[in-house]
FILOKE-489563 format. One record per residue: x, y, z of N, C-alpha, C in turn; residue in three letters. Coordinates in pm, whole numbers, padded with zeros to 5 digits, always signed. Example, Ala and Ser with C-alpha at 12.3 -4.5 7.8 and 13.67 -1.06 7.14 Angstrom:
<rs>
+01319-00569+00780+01230-00450+00780+01320-00330+00780Ala;+01285-00225+00708+01367-00106+00714+01290+00003+00787Ser;
</rs>
This chain:
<rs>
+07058+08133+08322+06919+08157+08358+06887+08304+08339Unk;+06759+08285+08338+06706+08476+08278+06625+08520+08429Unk;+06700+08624+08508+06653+08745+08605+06521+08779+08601Unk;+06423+08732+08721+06304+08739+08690+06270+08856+08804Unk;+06271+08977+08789+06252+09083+08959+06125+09113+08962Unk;+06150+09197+09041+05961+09235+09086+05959+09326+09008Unk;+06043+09414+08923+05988+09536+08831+05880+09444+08698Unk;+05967+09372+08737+05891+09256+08592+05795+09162+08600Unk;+05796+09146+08730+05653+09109+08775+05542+09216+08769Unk;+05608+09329+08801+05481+09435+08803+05443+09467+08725Unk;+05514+09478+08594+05473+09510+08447+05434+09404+08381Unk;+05418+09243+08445+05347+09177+08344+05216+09168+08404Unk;+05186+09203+08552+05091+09250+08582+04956+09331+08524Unk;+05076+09438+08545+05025+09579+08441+04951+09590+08301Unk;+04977+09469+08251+04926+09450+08056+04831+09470+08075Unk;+04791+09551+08003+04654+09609+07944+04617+09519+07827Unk;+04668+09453+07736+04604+09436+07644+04565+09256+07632Unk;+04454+09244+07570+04467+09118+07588+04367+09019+07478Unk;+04384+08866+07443+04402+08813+07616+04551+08807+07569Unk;+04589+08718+07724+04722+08675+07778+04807+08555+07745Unk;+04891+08539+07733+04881+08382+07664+04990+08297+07773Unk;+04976+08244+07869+05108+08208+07955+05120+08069+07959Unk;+05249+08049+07919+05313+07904+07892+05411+07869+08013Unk;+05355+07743+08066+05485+07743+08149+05501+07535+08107Unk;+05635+07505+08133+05683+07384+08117+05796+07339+08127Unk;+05854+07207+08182+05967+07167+08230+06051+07137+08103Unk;+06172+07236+08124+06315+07218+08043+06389+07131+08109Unk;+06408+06971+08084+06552+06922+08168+06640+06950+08083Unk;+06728+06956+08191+06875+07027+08078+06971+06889+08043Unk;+06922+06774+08088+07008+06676+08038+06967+06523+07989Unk;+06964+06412+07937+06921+06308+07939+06849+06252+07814Unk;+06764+06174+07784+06622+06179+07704+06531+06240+07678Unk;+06515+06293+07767+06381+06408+07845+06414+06519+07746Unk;+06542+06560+07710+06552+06711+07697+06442+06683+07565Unk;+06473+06586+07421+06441+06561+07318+06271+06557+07355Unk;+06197+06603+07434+06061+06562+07453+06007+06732+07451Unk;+06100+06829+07514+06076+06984+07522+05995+07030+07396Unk;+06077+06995+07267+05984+07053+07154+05820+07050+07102Unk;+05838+06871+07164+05709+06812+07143+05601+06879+07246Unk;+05662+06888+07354+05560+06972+07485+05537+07103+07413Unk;+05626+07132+07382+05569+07294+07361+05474+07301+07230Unk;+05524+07192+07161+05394+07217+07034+05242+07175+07088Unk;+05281+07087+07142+05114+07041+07227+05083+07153+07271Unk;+05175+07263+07419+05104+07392+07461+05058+07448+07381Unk;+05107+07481+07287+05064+07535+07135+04929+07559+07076Unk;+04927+07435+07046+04802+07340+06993+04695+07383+07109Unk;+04726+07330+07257+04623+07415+07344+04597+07543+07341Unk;+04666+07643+07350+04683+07795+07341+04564+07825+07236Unk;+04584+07786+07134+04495+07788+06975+04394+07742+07031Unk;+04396+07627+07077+04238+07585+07142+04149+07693+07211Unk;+04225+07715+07299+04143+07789+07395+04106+07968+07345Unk;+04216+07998+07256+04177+08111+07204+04029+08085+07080Unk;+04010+07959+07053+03906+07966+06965+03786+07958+07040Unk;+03801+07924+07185+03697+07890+07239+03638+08023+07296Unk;+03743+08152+07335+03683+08265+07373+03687+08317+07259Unk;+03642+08297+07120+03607+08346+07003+03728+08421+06917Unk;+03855+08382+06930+03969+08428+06893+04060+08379+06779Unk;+04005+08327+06656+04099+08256+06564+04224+08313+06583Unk;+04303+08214+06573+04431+08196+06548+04508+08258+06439Unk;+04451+08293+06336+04497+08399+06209+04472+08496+06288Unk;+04447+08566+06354+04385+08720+06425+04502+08724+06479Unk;+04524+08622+06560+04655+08585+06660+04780+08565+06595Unk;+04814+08531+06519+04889+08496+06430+05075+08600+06449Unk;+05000+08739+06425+05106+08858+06433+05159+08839+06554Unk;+05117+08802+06685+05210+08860+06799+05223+08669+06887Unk;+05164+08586+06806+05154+08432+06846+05354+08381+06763Unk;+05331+08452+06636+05451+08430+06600+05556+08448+06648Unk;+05591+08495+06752+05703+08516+06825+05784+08454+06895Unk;+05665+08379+06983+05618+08262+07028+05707+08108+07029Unk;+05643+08123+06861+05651+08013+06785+05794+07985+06754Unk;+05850+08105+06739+05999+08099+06642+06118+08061+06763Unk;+06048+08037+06886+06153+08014+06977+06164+07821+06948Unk;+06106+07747+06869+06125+07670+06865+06221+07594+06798Unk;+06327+07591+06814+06464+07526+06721+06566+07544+06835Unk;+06659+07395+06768+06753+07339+06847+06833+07415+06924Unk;+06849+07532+06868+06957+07614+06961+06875+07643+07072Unk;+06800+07664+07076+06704+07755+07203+06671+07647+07283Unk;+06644+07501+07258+06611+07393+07362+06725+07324+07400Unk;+06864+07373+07332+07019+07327+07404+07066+07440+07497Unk;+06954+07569+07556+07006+07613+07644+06900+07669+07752Unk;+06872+07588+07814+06783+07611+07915+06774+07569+08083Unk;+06735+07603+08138+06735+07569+08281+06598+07442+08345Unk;+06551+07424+08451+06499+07386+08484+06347+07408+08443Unk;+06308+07494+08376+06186+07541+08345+06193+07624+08275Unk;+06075+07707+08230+06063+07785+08106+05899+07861+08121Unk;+05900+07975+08105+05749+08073+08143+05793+08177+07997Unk;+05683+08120+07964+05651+08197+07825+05512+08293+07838Unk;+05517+08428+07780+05435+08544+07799+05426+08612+07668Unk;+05291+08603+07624+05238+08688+07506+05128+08698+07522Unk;+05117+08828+07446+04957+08917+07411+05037+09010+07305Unk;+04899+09100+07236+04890+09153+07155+04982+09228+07149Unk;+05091+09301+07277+05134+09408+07304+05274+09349+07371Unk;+05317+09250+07424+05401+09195+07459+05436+09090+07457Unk;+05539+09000+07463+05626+08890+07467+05753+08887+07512Unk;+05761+08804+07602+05898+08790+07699+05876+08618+07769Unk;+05985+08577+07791+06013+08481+07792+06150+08468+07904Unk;+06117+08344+08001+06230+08360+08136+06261+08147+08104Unk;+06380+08177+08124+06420+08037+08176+06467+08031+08322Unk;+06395+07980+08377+06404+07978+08549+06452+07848+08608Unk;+06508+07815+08731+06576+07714+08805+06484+07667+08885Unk;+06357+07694+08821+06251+07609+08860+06173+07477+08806Unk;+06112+07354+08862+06055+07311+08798+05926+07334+08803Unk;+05823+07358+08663+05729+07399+08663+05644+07299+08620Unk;+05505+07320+08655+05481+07167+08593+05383+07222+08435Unk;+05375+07156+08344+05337+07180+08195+05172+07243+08220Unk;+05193+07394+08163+05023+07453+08194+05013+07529+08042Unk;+04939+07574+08034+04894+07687+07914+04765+07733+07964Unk;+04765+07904+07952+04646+07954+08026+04595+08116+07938Unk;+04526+08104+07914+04487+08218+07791+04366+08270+07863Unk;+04378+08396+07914+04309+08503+07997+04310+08626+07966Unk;+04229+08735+08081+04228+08910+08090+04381+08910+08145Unk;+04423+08798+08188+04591+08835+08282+04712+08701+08243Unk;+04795+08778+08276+04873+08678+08271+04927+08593+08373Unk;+04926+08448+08381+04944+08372+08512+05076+08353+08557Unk;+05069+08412+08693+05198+08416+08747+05263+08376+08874Unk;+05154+08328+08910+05194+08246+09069+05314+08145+09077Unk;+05318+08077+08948+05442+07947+08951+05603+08056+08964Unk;+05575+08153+08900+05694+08266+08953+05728+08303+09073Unk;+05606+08317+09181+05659+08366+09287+05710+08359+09401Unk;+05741+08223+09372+05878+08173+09496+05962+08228+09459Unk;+06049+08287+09323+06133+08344+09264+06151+08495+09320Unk;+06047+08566+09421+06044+08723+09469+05994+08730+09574Unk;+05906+08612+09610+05832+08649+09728+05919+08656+09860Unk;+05873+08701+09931+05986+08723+10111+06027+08578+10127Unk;+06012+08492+10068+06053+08330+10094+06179+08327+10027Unk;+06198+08420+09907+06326+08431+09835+06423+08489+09769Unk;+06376+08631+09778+06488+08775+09734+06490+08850+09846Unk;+06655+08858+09789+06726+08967+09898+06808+09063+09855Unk;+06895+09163+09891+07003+09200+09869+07133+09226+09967Unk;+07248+09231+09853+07349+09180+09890+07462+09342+09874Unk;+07498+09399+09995+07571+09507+09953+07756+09461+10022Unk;+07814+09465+09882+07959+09460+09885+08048+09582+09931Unk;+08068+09582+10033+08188+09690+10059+08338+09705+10080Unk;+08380+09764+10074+08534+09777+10085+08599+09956+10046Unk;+08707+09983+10083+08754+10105+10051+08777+10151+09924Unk;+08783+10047+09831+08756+10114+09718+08653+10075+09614Unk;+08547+10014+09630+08444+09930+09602+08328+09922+09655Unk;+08185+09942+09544+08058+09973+09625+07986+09835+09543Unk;+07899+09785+09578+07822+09666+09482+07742+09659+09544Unk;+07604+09645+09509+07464+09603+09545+07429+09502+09433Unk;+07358+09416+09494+07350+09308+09436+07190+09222+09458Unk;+07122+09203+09375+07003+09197+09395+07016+09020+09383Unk;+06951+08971+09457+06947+08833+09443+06835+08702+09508Unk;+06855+08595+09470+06727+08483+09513+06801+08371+09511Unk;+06754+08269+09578+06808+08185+09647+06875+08103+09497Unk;+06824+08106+09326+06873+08063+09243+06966+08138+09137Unk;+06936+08301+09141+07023+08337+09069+07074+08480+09154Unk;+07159+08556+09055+07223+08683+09115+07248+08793+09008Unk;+07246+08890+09020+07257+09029+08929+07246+09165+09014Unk;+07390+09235+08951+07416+09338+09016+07353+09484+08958Unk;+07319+09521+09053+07235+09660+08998+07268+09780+09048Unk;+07213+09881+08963+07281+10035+08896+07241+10125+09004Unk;+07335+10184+09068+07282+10267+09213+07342+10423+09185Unk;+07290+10507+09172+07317+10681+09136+07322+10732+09238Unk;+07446+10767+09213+07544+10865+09343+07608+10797+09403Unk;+07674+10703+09382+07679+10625+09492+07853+10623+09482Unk;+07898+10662+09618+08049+10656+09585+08197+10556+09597Unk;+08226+10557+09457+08306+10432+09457+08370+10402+09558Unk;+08454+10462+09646+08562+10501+09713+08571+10554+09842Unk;+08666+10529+09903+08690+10620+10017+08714+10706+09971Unk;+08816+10733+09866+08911+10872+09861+08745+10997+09789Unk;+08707+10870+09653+08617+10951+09630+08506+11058+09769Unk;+08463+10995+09875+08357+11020+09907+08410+11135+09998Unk;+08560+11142+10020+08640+11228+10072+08729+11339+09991Unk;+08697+11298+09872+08763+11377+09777+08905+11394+09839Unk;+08966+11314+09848+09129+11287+09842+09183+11330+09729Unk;+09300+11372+09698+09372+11385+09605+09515+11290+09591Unk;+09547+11275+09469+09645+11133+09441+09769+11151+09551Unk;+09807+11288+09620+09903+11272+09720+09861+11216+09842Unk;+09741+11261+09900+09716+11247+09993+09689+11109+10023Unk;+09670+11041+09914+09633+10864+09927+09753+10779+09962Unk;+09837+10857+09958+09942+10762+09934+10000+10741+10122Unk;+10014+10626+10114+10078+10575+10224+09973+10587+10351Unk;+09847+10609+10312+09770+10613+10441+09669+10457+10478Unk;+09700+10423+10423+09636+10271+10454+09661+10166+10313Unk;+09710+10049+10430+09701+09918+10240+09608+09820+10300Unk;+09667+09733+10190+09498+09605+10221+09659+09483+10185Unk;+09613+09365+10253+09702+09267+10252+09548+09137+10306Unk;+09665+09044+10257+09479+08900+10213+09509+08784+10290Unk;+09477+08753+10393+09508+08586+10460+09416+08521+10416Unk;+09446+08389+10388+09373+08319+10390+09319+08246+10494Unk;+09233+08153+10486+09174+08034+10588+09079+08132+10687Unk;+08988+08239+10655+08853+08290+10716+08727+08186+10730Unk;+08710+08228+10856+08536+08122+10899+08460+08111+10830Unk;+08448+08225+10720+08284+08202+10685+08336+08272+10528Unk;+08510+08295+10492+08487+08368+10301+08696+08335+10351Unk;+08662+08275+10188+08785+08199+10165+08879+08319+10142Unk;+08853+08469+10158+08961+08556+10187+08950+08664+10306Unk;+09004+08675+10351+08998+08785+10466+09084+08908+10443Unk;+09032+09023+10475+09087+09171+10394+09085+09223+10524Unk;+09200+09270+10602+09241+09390+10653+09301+09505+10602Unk;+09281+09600+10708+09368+09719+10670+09448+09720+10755Unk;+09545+09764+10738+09672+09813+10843+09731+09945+10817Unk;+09727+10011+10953+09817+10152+10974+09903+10166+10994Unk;+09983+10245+10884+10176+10258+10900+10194+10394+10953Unk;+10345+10394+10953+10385+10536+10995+10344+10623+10894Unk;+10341+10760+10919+10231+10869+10865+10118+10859+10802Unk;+10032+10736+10877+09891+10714+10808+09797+10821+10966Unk;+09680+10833+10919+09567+10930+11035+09567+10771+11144Unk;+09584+10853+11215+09539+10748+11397+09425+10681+11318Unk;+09376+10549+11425+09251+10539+11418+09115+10579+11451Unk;+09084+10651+11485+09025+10725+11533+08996+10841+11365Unk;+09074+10896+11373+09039+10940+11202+09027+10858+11112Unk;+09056+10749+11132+09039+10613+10992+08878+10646+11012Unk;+08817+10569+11129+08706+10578+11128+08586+10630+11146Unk;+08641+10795+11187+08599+10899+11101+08557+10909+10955Unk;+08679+10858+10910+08671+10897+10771+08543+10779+10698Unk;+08568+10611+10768+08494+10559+10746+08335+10603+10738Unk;+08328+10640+10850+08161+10689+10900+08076+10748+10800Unk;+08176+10860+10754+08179+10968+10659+08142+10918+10514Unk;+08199+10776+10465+08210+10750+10357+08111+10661+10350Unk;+08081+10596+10493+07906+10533+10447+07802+10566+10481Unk;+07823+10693+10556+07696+10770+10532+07633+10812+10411Unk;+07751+10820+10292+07724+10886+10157+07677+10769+10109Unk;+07756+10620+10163+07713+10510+10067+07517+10463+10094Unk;+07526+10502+10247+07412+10447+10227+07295+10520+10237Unk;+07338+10683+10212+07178+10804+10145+07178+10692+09998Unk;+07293+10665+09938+07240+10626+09765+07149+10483+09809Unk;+07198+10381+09855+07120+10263+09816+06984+10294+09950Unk;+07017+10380+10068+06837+10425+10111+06744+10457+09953Unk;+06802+10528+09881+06741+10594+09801+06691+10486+09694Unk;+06791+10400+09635+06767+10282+09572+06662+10179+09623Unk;+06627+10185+09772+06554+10064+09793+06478+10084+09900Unk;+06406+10245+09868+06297+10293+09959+06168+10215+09957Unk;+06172+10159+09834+06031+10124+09893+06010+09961+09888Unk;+06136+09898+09956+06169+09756+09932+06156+09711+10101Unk;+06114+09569+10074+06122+09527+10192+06201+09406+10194Unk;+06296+09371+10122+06373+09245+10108+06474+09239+10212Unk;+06528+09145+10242+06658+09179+10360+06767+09210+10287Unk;+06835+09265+10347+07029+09338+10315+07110+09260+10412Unk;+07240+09205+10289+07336+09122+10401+07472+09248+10372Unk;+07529+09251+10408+07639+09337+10450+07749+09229+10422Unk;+07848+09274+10321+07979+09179+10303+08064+09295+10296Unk;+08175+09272+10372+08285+09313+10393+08382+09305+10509Unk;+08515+09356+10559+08606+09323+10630+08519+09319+10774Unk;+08533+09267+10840+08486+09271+10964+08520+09398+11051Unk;+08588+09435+11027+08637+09564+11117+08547+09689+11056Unk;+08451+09672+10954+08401+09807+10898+08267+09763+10904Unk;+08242+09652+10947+08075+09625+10892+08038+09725+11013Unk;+08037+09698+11152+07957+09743+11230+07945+09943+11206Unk;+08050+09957+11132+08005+10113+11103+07929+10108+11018Unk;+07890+10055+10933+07778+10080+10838+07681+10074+10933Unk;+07666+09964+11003+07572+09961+11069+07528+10041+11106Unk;+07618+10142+11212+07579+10285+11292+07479+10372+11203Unk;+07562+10365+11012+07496+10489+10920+07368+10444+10863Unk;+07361+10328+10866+07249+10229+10775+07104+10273+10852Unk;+07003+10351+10714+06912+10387+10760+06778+10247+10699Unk;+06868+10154+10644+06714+10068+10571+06697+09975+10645Unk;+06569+09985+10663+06492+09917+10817+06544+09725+10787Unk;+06548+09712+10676+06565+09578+10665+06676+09469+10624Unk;+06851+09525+10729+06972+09530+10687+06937+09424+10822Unk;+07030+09301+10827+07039+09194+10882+07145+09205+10954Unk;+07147+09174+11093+07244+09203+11184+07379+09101+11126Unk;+07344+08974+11053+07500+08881+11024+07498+08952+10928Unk;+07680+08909+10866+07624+08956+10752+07818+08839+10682Unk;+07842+08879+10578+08005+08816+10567+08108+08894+10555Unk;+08152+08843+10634+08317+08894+10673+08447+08866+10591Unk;+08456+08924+10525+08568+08889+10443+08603+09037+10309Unk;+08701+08990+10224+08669+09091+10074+08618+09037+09965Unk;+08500+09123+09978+08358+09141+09852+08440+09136+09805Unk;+08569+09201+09719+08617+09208+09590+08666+09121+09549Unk;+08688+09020+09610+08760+08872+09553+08638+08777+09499Unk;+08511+08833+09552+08390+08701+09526+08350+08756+09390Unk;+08299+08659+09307+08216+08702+09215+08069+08666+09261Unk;+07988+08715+09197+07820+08798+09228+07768+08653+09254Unk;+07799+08559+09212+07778+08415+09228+07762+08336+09382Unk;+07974+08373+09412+07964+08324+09521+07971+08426+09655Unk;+07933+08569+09589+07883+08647+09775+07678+08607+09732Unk;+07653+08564+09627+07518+08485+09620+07556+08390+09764Unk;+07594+08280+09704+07591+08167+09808+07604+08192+09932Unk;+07746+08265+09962+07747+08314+10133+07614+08378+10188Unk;+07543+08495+10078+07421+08550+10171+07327+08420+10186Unk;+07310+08361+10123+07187+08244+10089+07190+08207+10235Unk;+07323+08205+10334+07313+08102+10421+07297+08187+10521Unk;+07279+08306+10520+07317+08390+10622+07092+08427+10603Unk;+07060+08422+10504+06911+08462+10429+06794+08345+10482Unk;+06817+08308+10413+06778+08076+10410+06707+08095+10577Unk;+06741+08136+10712+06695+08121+10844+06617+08180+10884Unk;+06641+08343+10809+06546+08474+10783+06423+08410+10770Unk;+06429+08329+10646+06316+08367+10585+06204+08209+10628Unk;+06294+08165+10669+06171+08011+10737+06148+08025+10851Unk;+06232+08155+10919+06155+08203+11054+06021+08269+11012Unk;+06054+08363+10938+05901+08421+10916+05797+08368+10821Unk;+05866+08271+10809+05718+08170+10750+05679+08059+10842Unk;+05714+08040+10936+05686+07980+11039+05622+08035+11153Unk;+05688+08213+11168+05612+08247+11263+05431+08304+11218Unk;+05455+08331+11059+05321+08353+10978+05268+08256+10996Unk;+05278+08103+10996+05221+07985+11022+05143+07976+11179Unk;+05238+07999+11250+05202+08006+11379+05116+08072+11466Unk;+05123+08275+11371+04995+08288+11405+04890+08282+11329Unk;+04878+08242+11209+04753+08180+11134+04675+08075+11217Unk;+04744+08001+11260+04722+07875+11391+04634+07912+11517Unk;+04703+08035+11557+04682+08072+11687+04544+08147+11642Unk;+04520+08226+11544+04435+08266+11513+04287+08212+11482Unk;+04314+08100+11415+04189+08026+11359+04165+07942+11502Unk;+04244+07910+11618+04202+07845+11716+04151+07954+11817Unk;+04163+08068+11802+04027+08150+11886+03903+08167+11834Unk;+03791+08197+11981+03677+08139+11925+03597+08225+11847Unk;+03700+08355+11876+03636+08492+11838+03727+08524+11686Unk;+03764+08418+11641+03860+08488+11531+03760+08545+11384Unk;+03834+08588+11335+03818+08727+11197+03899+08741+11134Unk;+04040+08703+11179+04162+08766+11078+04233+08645+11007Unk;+04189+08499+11068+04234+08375+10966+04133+08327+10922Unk;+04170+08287+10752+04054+08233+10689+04128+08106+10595Unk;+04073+08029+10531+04152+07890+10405+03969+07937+10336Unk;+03863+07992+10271+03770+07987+10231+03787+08102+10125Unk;+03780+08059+09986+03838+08093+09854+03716+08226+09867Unk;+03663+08180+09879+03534+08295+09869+03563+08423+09914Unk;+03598+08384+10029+03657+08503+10136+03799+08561+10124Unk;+03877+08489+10073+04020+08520+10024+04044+08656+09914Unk;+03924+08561+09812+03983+08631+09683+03901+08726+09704Unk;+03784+08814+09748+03785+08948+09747+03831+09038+09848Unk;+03919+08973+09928+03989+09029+10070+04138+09072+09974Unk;+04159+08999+09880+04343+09029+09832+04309+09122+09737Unk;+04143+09141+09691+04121+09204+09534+04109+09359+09628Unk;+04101+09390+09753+04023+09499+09855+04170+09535+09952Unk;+04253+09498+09907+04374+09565+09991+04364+09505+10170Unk;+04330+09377+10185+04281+09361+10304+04374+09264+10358Unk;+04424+09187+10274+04564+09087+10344+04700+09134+10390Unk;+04718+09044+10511+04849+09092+10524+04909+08962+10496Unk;+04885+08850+10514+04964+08690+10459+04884+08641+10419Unk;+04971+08645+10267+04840+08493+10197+04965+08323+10177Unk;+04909+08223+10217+04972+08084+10188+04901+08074+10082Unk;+04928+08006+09963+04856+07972+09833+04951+07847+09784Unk;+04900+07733+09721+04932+07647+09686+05025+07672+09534Unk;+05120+07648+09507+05200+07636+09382+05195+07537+09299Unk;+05172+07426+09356+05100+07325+09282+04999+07262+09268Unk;+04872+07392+09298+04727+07357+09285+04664+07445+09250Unk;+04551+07438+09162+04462+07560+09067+04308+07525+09148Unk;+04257+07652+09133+04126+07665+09105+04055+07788+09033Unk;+03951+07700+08942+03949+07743+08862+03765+07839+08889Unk;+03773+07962+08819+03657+08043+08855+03661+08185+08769Unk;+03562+08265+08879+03564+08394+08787+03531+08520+08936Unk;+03559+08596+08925+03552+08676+09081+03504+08835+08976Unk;+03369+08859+09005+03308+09008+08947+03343+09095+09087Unk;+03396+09182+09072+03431+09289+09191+03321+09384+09208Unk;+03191+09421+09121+03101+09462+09094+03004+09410+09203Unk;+02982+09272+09209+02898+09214+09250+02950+09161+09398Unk;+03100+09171+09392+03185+09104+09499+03146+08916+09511Unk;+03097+08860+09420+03060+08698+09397+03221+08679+09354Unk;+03166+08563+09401+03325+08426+09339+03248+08281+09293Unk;+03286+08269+09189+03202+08158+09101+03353+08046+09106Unk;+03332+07916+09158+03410+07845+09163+03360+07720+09083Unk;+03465+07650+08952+03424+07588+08848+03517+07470+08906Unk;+03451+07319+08891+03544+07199+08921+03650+07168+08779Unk;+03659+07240+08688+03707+07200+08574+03688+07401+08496Unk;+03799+07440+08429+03837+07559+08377+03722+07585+08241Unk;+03672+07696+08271+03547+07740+08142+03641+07831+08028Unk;+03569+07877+07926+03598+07969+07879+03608+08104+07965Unk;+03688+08165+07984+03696+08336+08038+03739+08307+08182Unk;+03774+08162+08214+03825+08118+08421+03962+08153+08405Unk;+03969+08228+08493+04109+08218+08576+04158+08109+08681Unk;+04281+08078+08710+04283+08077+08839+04309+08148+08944Unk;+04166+08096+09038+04172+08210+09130+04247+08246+09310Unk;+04336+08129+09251+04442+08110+09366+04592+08221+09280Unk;+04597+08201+09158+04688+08299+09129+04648+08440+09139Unk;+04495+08460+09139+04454+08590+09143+04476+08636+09275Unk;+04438+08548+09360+04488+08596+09503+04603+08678+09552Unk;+04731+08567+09494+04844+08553+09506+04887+08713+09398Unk;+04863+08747+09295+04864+08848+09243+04869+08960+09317Unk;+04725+08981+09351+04638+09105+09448+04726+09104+09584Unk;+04729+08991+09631+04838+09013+09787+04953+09070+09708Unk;+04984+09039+09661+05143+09090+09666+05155+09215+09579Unk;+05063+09273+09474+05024+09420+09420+05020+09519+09529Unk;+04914+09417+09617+04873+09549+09781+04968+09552+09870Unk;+05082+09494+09880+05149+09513+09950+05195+09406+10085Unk;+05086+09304+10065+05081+09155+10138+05204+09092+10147Unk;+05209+09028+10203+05345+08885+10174+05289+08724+10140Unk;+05347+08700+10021+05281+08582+09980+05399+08468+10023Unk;+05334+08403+10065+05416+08271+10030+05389+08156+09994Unk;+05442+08114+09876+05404+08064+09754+05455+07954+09759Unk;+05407+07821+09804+05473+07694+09880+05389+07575+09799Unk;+05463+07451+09809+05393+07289+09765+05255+07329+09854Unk;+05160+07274+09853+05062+07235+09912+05084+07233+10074Unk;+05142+07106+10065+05206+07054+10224+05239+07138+10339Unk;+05277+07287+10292+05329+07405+10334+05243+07477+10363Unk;+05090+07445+10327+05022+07566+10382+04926+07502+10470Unk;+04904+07608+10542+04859+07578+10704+04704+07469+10679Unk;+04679+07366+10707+04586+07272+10665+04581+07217+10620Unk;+04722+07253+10537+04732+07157+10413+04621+07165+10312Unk;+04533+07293+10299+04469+07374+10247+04497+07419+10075Unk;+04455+07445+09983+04551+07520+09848+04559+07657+09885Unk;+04467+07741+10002+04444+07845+10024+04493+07864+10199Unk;+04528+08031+10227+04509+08020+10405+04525+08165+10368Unk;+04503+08273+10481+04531+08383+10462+04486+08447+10602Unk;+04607+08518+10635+04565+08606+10752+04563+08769+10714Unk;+04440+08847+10754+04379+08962+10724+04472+09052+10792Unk;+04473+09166+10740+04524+09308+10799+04432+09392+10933Unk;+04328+09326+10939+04258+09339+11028+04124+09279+10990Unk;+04012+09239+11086+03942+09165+11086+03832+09187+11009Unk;+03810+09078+10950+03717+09062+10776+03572+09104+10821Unk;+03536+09046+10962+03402+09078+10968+03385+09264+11038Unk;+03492+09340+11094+03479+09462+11133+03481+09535+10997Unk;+03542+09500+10883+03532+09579+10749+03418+09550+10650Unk;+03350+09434+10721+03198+09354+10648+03096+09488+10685Unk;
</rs>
């Protein structure tokens, strides 16, 4: 599967040039079905062309940056895919994700590119990170409940000895690592043990303190302006000192106990998932709850489900939770000029949808989206949203 993060959400955001061309459609990876992928995508195709002729765009015009597109079509490329597939072009870009999602078959040619079916893939419902520790081993690990990838942290020090600048004598004989098996919660367990002429304990964890204070100025620095949760993997006897040094507001009191260095990025994936997974349906439950509590006072202002009111509240920096439907569109046009929202029962030339626009704008401004079936949002609504403060005191 292809790594879909928020840097890359933000930059397909960001396109300036346009229009947009966004393909999304179900890859099964096994059966009858798979042999049907080619045919879907030539139909999206065929639509794409449609709709670019309809906002006055022949398809020869299109042609140079449509071709790119196009050439993804042959056998090798539909014998390796995941659950879904989000295709992205304009004049100026093309990129393409195979995701562990199922998406359902759209084509949408706009000023933007459509991206809401992505954002269960980032939203607080589903990325986190994952920091691996041990004495001679640093790993941060960026991850979502379907895939995992480890990422590049500057300054950051490999080592105890490094962060202490030890020299090759001084290492010797002051602490080893030995591996039991059969741990509660990670199929290896890593202690240290102190021999004769190793530092008391008391200087071990000194020295510890010392060495994640350095570890964690680098990944503060890496993930200042993140709000995802941090699980902490490593020996049990060292987590709670990180803890003491750990300045990022959003490091999770569990975390796994065992040695990071035996897991691959895969399976300290899975262990956080379970430790993550409770996180995050608490706070979509307690967002539920006061959306609830809110719309049942008589004086309320800060819960709304009324598209009208949504989409120039997320376009105005004014949400703090938006619920938006993932498997429901509406289709319109929102002038920020005029502050109107034109809502169409069926998609025009130049409509967006303006439940992805929502979902966009919340999560650009800094909102938390959560990007759920229908069923999931409060009313059972395609829309719900609770304000940063009250819509009619900023009216």
């Amino acid at each position: 599967m292809d790594f879909f993060s928020k840097d890359e959400l933000k930059n397909l955001i960001e396109n300036t040039q346009t229009p947009c061309v966004s393909i999304y459609m179900p890859t099964p990876k096994r059966g009858s079905e798979t042999q049907q992928s080619p045919i879907r995508f030539k139909n999206l195709m065929t639509e794409v062309e449609q709709k670019l002729d309809a906002i006055g765009i022949r398809v020869s015009d299109a042609m140079e940056w449509l071709q790119p597109v196009k050439d993804l079509d042959t056998p090798d490329f539909w014998e390796h895919q995941e659950h879904g597939l989000a295709i992205f072009a304009s004049p100026d870009r093309f990129v393409y994700y195979r995701v562990p999602l199922e998406v359902e078959e759209l084509a949408v040619v706009g000023d933007r590119f459509h991206l809401k079916p992505l954002m269960p893939l980032l939203t607080k419902n589903g990325r986190f990170f994952i920091l691996a520790l041990s004495q001679h081993n640093v790993r941060l690990l960026e991850a979502t409940q379907y895939n995992v990838r480890e990422m590049h942290v500057e300054d950051v020090p490999e080592s105890l000895e490094e962060a202490l600048l030890y020299d090759e004598t001084a290492k010797s004989g002051q602490f080893r690592f030995f591996t039991s098996r059969g741990g509660t919660r990670n199929p290896a367990q890593e202690r240290v043990s102190h021999g004769q002429g190793s530092p008391d304990r008391d200087k071990f964890q000194r020295d510890i303190a010392q060495y994640f204070h350095q570890v964690n100025e680098a990944i503060a620095q890496k993930l200042h302006d993140e709000d995802a949760p941090l699980v902490l993997a490593g020996d049990e006897s060292i987590l709670p000192i990180y803890h003491e040094a750990n300045s990022y507001s959003h490091l999770l009191e569990k975390g796994i106990a065992g040695n990071p260095k035996l897991l691959k990025p895969e399976e300290l994936q899975k262990w956080a998932w379970q430790v993550v997974q409770p996180e995050f349906e608490q706070a979509y439950h307690e967002a539920v709850s006061k959306y609830e509590e809110l719309v049942g006072s008589p004086e309320n202002h800060e819960a709304f489900s009324q598209l009208q009111d949504i989409v120039p509240a997320a376009y105005y920096k004014r949400l703090d939770s938006l619920f938006v439907a993932v498997d429901r569109h509406q289709w319109g046009q929102f002038d920020p000029n005029t502050n109107t929202v034109d809502i169409h029962e069926s998609p025009q030339p130049n409509d967006e949808d303006l439940l992805d626009f929502a979902a966009v704008y919340t999560f650009l401004n800094g909102g938390t989206v959560y990007a759920e079936p229908r069923d999931r949002v409060p009313g059972n609504a395609p829309v719900a949203a609770i304000a940063r403060y009250s819509v009619a005191a900023a009216q």
